[in-house]
C-alpha positions in Angstrom: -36.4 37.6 92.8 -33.9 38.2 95.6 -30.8 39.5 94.6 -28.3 36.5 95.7 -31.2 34.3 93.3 -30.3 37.0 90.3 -26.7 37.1 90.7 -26.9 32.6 90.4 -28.6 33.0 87.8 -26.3 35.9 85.8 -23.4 33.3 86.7 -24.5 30.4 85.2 -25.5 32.2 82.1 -22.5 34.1 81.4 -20.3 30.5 82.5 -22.5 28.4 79.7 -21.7 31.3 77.3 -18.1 31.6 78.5 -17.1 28.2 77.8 -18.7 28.1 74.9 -16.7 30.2 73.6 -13.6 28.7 75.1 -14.4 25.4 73.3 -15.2 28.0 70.0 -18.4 26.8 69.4 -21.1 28.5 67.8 -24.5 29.1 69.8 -25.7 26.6 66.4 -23.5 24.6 67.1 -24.2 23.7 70.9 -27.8 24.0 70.1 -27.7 21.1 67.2 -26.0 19.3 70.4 -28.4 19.9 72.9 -31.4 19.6 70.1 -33.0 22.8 69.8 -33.5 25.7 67.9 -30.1 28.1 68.1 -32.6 31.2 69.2 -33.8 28.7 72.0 -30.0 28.3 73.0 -30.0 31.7 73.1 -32.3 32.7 74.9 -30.7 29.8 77.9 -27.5 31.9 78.1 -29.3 35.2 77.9 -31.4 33.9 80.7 -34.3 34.5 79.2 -35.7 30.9 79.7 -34.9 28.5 82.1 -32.4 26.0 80.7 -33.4 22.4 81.5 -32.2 19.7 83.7 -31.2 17.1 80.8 -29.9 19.7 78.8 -27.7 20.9 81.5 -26.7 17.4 82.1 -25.7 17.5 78.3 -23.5 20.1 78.7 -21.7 19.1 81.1 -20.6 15.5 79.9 -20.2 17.6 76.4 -17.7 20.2 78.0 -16.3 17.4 80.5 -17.1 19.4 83.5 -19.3 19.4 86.2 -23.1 20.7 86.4 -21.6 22.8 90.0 -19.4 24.3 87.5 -21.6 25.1 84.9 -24.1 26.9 87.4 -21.2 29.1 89.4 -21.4 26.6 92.1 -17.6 26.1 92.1 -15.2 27.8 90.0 -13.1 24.3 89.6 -13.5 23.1 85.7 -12.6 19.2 86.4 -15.5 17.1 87.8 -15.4 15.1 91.0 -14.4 12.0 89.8 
């Protein structure tokens, strides 16, 4: 994995994590949200497994963001619209 991939990848983990706890949610919490086991959710910000498309979607309608946000594309909370 190229190191620009890697350092995407750390971003959007740590950023799905980091709002979380902004919002002070619980990893259960955003997991009983998104459907899933709270070890699966995990695992997502951890970066351990991939997170997927829909569920990313999820989050960002849930937090009221964008999904450039969410993966470190843009550092602007507020979505486009």
């Amino acid at each position: 994995m190229s190191y620009c991939i890697l350092v995407w990848v750390m971003k959007m983990n740590l950023r799905i994590r980091d709002i979380r706890e902004d919002w002070d949610l619980t990893q259960q919490q955003v997991a009983e949200y998104l459907e899933c086991d709270q070890s699966l959710y995990s695992k997502y910000e951890r970066g351990e497994r991939d997170i997927p498309l829909n569920s990313m979607i999820k989050l960002a309608e849930f937090y009221h963001t964008s999904l450039d946000y969410l993966v470190g594309l843009t550092d602007c909370k507020k979505p486009y619209r």
